[in-house]
Gaussian input, Z-matrix of N, CA and C with variables (Angstrom, degrees):
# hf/3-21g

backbone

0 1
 N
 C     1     B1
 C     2     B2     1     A1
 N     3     B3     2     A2     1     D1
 C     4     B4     3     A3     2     D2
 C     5     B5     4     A4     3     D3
 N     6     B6     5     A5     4     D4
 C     7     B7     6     A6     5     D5
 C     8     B8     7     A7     6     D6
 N     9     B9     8     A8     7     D7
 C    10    B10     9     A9     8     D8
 C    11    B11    10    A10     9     D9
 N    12    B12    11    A11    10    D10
 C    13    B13    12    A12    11    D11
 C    14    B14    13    A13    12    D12
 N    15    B15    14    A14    13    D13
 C    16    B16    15    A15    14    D14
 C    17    B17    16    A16    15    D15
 N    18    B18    17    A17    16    D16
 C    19    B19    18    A18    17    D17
 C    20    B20    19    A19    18    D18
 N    21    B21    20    A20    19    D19
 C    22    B22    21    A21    20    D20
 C    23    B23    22    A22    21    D21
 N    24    B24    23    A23    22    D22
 C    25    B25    24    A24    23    D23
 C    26    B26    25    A25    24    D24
 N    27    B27    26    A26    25    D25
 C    28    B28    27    A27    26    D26
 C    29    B29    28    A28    27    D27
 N    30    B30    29    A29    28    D28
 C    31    B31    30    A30    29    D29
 C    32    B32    31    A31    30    D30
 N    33    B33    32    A32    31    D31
 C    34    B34    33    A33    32    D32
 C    35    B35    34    A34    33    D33
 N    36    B36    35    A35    34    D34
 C    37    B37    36    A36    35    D35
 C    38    B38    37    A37    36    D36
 N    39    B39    38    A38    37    D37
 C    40    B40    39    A39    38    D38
 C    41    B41    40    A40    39    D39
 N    42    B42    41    A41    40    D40
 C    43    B43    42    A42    41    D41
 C    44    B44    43    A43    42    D42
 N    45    B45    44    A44    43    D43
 C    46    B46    45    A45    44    D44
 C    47    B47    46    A46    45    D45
 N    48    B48    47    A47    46    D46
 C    49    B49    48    A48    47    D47
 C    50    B50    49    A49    48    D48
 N    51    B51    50    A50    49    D49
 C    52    B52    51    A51    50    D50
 C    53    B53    52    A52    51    D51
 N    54    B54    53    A53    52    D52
 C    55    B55    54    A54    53    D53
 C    56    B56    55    A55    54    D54
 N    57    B57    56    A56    55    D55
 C    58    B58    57    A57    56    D56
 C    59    B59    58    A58    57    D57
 N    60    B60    59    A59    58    D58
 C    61    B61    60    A60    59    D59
 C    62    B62    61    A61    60    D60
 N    63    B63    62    A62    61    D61
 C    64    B64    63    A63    62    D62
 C    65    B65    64    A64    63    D63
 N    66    B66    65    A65    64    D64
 C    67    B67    66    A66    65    D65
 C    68    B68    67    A67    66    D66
 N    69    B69    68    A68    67    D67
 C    70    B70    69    A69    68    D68
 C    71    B71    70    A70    69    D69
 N    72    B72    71    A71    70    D70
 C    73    B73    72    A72    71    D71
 C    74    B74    73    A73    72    D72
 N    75    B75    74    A74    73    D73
 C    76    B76    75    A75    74    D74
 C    77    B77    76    A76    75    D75
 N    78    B78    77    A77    76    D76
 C    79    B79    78    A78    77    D77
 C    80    B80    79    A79    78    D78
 N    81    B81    80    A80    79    D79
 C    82    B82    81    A81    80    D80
 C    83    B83    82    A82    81    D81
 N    84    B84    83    A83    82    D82
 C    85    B85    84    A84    83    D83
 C    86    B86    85    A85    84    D84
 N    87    B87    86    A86    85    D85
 C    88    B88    87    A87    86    D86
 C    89    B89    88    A88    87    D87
 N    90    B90    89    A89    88    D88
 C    91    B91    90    A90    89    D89
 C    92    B92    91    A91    90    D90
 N    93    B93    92    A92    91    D91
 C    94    B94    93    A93    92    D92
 C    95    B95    94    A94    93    D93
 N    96    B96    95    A95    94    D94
 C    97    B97    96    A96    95    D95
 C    98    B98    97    A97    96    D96
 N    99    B99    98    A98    97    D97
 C   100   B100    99    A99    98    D98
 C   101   B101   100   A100    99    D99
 N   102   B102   101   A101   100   D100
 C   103   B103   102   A102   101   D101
 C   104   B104   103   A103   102   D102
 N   105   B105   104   A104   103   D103
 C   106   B106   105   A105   104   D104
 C   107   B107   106   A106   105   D105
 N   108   B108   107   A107   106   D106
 C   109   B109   108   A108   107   D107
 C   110   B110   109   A109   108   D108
 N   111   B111   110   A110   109   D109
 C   112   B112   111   A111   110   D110
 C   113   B113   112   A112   111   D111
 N   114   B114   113   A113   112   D112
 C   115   B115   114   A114   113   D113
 C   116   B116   115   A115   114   D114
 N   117   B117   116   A116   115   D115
 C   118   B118   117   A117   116   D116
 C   119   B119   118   A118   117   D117
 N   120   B120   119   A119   118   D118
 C   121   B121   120   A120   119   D119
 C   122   B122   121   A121   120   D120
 N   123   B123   122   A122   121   D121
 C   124   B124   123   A123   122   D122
 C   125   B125   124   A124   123   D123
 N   126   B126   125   A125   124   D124
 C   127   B127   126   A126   125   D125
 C   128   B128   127   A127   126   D126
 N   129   B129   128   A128   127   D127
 C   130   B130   129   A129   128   D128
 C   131   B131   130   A130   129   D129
 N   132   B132   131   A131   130   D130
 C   133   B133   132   A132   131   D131
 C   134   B134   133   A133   132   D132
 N   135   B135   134   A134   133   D133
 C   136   B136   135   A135   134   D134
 C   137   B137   136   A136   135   D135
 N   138   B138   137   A137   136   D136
 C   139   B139   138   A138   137   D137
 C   140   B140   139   A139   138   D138
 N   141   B141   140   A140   139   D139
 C   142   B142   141   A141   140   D140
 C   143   B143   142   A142   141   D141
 N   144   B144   143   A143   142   D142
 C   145   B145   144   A144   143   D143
 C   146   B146   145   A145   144   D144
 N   147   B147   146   A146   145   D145
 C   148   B148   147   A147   146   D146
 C   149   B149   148   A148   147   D147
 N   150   B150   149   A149   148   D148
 C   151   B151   150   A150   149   D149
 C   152   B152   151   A151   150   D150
 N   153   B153   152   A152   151   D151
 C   154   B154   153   A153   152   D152
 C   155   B155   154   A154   153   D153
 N   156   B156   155   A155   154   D154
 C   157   B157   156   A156   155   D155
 C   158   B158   157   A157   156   D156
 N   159   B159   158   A158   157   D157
 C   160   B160   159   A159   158   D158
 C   161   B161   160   A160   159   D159
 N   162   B162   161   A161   160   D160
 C   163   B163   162   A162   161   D161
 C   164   B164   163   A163   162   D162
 N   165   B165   164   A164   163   D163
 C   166   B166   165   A165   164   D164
 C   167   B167   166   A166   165   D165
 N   168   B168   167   A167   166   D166
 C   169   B169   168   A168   167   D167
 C   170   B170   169   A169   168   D168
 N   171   B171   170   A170   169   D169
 C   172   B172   171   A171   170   D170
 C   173   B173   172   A172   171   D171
 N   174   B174   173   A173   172   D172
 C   175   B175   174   A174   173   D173
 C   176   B176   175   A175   174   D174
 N   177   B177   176   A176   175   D175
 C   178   B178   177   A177   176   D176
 C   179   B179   178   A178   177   D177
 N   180   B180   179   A179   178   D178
 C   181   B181   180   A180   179   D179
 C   182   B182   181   A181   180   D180
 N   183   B183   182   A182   181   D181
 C   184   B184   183   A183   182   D182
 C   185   B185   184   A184   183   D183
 N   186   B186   185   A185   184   D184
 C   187   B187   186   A186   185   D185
 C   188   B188   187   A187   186   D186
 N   189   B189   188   A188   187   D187
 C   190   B190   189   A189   188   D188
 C   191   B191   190   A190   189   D189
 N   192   B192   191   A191   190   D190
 C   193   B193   192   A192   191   D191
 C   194   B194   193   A193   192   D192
 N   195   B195   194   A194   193   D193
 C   196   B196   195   A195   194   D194
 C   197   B197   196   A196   195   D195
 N   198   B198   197   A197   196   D196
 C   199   B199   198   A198   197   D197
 C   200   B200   199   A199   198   D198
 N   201   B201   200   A200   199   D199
 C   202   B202   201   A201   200   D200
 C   203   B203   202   A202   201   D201
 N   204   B204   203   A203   202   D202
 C   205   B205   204   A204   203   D203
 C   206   B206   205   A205   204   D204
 N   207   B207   206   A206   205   D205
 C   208   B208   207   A207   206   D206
 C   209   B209   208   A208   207   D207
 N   210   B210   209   A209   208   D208
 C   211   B211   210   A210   209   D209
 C   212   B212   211   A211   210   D210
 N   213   B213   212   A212   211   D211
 C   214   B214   213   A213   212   D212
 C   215   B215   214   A214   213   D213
 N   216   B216   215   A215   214   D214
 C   217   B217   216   A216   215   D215
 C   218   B218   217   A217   216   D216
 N   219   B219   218   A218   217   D217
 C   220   B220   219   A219   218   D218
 C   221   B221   220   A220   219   D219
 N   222   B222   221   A221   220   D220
 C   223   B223   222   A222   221   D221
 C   224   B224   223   A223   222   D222
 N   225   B225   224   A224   223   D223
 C   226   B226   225   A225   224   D224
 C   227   B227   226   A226   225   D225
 N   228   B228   227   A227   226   D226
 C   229   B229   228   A228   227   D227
 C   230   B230   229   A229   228   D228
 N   231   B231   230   A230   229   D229
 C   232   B232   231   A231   230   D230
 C   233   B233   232   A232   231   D231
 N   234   B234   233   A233   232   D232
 C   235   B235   234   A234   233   D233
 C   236   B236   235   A235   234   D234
 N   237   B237   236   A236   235   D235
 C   238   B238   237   A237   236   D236
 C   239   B239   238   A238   237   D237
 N   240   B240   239   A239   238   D238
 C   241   B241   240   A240   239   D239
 C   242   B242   241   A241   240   D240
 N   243   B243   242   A242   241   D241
 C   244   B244   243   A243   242   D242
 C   245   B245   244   A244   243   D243
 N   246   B246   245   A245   244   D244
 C   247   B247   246   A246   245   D245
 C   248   B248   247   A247   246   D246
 N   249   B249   248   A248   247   D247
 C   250   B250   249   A249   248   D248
 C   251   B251   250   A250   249   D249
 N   252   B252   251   A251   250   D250
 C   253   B253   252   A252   251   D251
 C   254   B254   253   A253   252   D252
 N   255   B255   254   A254   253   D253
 C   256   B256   255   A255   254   D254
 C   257   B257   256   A256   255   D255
 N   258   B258   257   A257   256   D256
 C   259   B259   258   A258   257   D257
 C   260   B260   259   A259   258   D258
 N   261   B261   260   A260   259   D259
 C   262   B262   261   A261   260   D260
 C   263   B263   262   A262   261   D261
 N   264   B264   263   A263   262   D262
 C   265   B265   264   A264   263   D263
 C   266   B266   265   A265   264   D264
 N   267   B267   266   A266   265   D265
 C   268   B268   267   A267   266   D266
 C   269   B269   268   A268   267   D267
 N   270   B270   269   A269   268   D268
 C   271   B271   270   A270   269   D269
 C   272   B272   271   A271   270   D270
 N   273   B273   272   A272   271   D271
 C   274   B274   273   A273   272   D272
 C   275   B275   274   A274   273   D273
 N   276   B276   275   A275   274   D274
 C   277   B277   276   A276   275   D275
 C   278   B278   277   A277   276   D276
 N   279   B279   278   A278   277   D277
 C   280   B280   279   A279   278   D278
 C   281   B281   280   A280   279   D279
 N   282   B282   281   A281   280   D280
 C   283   B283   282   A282   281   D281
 C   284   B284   283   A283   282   D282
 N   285   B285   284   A284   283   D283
 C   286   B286   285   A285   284   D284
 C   287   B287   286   A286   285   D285
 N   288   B288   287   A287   286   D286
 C   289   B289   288   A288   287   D287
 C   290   B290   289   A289   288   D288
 N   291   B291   290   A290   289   D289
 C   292   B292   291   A291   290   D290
 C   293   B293   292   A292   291   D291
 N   294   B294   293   A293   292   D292
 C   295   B295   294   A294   293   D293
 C   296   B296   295   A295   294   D294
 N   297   B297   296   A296   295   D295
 C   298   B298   297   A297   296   D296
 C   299   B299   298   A298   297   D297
 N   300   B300   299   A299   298   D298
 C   301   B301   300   A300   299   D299
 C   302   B302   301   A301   300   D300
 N   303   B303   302   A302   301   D301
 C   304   B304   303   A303   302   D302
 C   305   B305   304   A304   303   D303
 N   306   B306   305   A305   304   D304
 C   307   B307   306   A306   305   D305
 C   308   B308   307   A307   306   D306
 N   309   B309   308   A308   307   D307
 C   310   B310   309   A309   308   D308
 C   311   B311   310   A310   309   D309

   B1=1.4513
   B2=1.5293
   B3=1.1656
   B4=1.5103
   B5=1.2454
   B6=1.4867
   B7=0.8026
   B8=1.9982
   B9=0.8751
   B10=1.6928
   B11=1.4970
   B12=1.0996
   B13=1.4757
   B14=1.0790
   B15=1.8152
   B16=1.6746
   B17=2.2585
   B18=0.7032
   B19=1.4924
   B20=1.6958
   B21=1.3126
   B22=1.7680
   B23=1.7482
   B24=1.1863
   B25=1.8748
   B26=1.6602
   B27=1.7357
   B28=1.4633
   B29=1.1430
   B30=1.8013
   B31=1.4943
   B32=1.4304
   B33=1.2988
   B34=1.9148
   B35=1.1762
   B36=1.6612
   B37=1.7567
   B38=1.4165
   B39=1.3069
   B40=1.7559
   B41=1.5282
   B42=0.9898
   B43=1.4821
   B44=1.8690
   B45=0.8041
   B46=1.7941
   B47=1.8908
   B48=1.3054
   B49=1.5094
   B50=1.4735
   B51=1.5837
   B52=1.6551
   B53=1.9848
   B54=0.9308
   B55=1.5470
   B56=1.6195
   B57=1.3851
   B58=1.5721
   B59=1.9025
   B60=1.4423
   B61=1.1471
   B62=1.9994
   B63=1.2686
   B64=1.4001
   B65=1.6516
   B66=1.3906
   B67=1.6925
   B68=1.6019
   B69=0.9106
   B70=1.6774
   B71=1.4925
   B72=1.1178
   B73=1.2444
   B74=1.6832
   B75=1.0948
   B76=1.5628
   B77=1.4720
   B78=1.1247
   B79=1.9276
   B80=2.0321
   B81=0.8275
   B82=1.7402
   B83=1.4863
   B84=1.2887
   B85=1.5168
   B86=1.4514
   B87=1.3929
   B88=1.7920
   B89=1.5323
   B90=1.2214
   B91=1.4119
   B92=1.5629
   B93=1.3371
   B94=1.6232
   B95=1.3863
   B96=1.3509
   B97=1.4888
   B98=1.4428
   B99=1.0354
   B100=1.7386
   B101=1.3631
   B102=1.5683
   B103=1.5882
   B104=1.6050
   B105=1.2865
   B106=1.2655
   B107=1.6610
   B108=1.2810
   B109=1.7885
   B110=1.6464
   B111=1.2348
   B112=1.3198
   B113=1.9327
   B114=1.2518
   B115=1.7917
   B116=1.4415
   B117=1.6359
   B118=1.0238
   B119=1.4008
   B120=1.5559
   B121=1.2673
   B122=1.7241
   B123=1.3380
   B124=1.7078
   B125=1.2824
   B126=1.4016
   B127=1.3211
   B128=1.4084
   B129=1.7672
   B130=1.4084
   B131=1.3230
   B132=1.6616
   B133=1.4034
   B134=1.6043
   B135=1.5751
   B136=1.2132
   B137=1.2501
   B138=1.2997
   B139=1.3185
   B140=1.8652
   B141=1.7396
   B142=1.0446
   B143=1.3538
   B144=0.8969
   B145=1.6134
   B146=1.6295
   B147=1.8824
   B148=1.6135
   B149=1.2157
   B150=1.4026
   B151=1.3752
   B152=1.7092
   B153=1.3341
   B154=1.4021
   B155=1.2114
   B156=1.3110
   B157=1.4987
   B158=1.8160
   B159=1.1966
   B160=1.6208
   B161=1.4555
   B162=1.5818
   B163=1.8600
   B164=1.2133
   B165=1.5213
   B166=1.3237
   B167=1.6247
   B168=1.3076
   B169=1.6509
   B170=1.4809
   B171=1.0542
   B172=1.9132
   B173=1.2320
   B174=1.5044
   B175=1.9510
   B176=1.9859
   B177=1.1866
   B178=1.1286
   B179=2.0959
   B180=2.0182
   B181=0.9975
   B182=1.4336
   B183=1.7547
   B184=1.8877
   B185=1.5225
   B186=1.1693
   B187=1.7437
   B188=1.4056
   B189=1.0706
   B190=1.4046
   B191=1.5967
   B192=0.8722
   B193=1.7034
   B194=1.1026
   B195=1.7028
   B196=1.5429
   B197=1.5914
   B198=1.0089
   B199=0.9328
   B200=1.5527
   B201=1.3360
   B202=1.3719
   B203=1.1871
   B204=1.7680
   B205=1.3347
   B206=1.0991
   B207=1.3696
   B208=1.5486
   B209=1.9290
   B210=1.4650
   B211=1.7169
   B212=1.5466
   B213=1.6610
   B214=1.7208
   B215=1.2279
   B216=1.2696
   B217=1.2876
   B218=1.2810
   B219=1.2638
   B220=1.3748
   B221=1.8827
   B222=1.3877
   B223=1.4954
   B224=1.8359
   B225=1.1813
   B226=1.2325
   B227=1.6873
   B228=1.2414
   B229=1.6980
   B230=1.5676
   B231=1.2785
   B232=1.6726
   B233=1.6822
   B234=1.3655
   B235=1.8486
   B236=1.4579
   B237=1.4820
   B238=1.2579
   B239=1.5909
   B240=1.0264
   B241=1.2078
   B242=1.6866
   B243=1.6193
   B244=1.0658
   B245=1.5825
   B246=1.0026
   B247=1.2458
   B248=1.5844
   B249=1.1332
   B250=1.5895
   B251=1.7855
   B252=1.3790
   B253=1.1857
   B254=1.3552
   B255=1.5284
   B256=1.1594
   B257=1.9481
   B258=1.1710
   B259=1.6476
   B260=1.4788
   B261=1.7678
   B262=1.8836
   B263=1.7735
   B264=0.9326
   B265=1.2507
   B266=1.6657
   B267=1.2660
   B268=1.2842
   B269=1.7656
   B270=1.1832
   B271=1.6063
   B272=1.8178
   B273=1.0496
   B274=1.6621
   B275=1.7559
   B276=1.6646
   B277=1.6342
   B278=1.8906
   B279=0.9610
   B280=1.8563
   B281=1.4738
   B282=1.1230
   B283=1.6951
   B284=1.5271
   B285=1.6323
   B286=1.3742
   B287=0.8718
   B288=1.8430
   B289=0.9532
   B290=1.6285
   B291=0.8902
   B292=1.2778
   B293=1.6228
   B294=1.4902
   B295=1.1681
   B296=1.4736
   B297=1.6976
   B298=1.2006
   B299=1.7737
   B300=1.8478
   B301=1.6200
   B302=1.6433
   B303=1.2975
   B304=1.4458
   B305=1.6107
   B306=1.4821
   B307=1.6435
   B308=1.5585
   B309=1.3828
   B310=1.5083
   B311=1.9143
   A1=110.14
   A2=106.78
   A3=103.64
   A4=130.48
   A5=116.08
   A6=135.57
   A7=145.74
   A8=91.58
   A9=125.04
   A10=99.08
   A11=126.17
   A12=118.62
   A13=120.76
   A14=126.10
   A15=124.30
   A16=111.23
   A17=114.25
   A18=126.54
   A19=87.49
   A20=103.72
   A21=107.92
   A22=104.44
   A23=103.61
   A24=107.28
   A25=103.73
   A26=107.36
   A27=108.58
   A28=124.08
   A29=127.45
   A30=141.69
   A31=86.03
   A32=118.63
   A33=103.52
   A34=125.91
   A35=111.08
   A36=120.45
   A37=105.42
   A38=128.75
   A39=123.14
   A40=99.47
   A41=120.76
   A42=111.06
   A43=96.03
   A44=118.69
   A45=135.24
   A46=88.60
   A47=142.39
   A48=108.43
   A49=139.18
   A50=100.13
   A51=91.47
   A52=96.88
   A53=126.29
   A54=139.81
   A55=84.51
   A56=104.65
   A57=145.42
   A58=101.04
   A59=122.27
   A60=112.78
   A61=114.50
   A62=112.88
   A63=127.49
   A64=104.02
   A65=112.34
   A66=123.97
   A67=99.71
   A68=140.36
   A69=136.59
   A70=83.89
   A71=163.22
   A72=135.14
   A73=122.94
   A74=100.59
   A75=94.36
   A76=107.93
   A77=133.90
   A78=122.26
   A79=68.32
   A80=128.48
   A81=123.89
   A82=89.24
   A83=98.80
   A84=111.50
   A85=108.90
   A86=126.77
   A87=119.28
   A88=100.80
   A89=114.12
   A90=91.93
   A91=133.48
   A92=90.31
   A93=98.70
   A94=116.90
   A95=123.17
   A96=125.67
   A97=133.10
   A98=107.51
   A99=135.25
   A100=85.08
   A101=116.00
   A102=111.34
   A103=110.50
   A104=132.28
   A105=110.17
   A106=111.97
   A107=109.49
   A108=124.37
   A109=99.70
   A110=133.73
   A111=134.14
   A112=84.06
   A113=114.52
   A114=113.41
   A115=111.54
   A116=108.82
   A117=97.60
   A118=122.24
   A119=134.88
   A120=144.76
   A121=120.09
   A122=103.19
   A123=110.62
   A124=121.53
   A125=153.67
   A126=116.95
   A127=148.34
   A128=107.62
   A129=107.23
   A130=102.45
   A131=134.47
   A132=123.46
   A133=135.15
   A134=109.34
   A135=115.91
   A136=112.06
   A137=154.86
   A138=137.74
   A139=85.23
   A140=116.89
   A141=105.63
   A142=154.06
   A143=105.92
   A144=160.26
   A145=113.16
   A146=87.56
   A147=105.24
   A148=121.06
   A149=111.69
   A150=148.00
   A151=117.39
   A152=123.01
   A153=110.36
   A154=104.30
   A155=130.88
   A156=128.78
   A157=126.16
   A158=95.45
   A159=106.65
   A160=90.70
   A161=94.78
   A162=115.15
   A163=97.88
   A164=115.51
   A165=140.09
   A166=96.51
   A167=122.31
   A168=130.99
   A169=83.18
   A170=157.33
   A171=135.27
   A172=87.52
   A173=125.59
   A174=96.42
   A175=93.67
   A176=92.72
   A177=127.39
   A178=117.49
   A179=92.46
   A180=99.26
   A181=149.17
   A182=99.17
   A183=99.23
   A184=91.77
   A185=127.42
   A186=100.71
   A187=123.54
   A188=106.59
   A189=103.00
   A190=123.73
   A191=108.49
   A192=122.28
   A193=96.33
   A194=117.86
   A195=126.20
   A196=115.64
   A197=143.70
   A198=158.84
   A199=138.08
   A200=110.21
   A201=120.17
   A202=112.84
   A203=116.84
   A204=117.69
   A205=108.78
   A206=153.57
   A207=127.86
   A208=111.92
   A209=86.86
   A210=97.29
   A211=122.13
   A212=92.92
   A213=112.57
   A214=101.31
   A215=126.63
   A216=118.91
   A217=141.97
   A218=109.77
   A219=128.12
   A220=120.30
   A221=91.00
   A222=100.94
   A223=101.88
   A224=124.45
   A225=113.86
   A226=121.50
   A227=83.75
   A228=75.24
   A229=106.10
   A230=118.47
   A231=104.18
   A232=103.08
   A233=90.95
   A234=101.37
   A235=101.18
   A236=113.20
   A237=129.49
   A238=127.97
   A239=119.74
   A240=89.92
   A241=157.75
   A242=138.47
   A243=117.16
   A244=117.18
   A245=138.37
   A246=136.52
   A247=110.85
   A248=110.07
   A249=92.15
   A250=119.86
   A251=106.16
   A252=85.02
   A253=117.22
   A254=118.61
   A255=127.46
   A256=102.67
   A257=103.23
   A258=107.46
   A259=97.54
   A260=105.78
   A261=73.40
   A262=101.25
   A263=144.10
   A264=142.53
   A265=101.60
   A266=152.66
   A267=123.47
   A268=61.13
   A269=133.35
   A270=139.35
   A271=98.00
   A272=122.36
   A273=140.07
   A274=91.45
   A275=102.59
   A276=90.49
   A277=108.49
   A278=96.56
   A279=109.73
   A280=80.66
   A281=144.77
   A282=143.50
   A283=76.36
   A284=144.80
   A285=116.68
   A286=119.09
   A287=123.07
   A288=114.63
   A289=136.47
   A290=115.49
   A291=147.41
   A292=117.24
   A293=112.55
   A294=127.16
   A295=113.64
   A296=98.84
   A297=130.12
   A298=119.96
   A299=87.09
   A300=98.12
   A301=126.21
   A302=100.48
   A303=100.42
   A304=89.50
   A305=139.04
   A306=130.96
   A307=99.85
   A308=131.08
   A309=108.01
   A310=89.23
   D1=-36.17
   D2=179.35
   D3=-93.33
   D4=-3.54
   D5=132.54
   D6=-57.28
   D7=-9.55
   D8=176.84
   D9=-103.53
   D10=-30.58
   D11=-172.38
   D12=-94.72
   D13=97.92
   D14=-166.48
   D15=-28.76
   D16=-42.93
   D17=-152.60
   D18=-81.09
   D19=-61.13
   D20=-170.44
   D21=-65.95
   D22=-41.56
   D23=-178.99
   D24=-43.13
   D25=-59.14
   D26=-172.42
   D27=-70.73
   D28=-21.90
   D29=161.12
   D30=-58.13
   D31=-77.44
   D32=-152.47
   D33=-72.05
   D34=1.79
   D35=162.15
   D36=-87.23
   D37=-28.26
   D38=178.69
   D39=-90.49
   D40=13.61
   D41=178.80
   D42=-115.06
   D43=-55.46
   D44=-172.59
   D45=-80.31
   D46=-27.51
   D47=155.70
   D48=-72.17
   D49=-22.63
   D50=174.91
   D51=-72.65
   D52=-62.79
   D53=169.29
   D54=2.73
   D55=-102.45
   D56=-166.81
   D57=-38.62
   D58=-50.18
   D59=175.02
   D60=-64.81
   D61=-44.41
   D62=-179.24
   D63=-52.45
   D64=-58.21
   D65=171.45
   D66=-51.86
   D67=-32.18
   D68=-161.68
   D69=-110.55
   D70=-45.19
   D71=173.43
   D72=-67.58
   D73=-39.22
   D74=163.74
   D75=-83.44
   D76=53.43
   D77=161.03
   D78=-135.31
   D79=-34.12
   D80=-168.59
   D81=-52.97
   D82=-64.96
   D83=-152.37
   D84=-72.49
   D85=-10.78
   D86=156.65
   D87=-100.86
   D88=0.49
   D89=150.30
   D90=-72.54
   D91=-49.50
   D92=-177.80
   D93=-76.79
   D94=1.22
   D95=142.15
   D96=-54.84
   D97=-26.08
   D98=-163.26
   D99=-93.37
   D100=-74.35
   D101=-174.09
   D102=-55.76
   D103=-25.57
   D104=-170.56
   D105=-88.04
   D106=-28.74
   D107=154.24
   D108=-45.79
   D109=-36.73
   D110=-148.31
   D111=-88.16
   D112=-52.15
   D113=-160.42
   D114=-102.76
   D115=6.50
   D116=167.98
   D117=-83.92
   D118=156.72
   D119=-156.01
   D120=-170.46
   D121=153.60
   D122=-177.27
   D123=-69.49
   D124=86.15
   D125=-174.00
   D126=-31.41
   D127=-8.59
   D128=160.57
   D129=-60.49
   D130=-68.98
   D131=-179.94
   D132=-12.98
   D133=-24.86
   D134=-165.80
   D135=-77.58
   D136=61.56
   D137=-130.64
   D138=-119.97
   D139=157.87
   D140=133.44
   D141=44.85
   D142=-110.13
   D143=151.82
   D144=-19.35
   D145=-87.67
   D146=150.87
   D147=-6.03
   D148=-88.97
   D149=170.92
   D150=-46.49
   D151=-24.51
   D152=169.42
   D153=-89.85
   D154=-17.64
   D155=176.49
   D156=-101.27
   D157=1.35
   D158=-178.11
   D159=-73.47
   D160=144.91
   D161=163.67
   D162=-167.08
   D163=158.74
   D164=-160.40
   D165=-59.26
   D166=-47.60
   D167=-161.75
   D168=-84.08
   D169=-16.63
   D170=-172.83
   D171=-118.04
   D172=-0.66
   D173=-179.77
   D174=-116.02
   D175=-87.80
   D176=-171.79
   D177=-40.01
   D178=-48.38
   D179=155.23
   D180=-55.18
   D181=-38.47
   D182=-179.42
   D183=-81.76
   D184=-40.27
   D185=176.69
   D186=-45.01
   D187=-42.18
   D188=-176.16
   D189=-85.56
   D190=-15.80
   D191=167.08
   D192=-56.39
   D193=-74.98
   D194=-163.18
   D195=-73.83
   D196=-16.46
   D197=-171.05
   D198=-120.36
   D199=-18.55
   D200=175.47
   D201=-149.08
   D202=62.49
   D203=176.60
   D204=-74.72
   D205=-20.66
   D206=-164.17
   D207=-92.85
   D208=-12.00
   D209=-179.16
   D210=-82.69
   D211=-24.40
   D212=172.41
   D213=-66.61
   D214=-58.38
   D215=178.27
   D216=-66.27
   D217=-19.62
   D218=145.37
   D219=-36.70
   D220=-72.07
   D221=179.56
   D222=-56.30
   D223=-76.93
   D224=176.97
   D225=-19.89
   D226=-65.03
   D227=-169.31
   D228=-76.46
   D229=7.71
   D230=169.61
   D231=-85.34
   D232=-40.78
   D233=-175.22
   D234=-47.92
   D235=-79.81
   D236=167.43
   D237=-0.84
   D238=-47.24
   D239=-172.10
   D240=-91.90
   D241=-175.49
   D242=-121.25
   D243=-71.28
   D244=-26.39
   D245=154.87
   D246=-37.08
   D247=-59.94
   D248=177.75
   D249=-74.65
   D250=-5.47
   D251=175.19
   D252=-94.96
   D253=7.60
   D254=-161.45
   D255=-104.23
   D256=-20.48
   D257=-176.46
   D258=-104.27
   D259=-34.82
   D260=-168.94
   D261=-100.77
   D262=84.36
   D263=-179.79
   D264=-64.67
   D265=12.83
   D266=-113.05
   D267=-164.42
   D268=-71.40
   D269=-156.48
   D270=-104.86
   D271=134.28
   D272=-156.87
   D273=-164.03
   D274=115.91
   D275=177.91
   D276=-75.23
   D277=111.03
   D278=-153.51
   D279=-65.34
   D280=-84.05
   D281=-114.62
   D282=-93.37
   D283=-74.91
   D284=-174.44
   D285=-20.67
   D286=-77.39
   D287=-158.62
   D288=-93.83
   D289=23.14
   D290=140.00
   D291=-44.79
   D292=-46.97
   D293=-175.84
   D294=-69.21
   D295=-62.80
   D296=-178.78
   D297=-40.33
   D298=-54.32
   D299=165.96
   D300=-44.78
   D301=-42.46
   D302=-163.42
   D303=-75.65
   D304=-48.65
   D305=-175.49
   D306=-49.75
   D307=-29.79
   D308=-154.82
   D309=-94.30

């Protein structure tokens, strides 16, 4: 019902966004705990080696796939939208959303 009601709809959406944004920053913010547990490392680890084969999608990426899904999607759908998807047909953040796809 109060929801049906122009006046009550916009009270109980300004009331449930501060709520709803505060709840989504703290699931961000134990996310990115997880990811930073995820990349942290010894500097013996750093070898070489390491380093000729590091890229954003084998490092940076599986953390964040596994570990910080609600923030991936965030970014996507900020990136995302339709104007840009309409000019850049050509660039698609591939490994997000890839991820993203399979949660929805």
């Amino acid at each position: 019902m109060i929801m049906a009601d122009e006046w009550g709809c916009h009270r109980l959406g300004m009331w449930m966004k501060e709520h709803a944004v505060e709840s989504t920053c703290e699931i961000i913010d134990a996310e990115m705990d997880v990811v930073r547990e995820c990349l942290t490392m010894k500097l013996k680890d750093v070898t070489p080696e390491y380093i000729s084969k590091w890229t954003v999608e084998t490092t940076l990426g599986i953390a964040a796939q596994n570990a910080a899904p609600t923030l991936c999607r965030l970014l996507v759908h900020t990136a995302q939208t339709d104007k840009v998807k309409a000019k850049n047909i050509k660039k698609v953040p591939d490994m997000v959303c890839f991820w993203c796809n399979r949660m929805v």
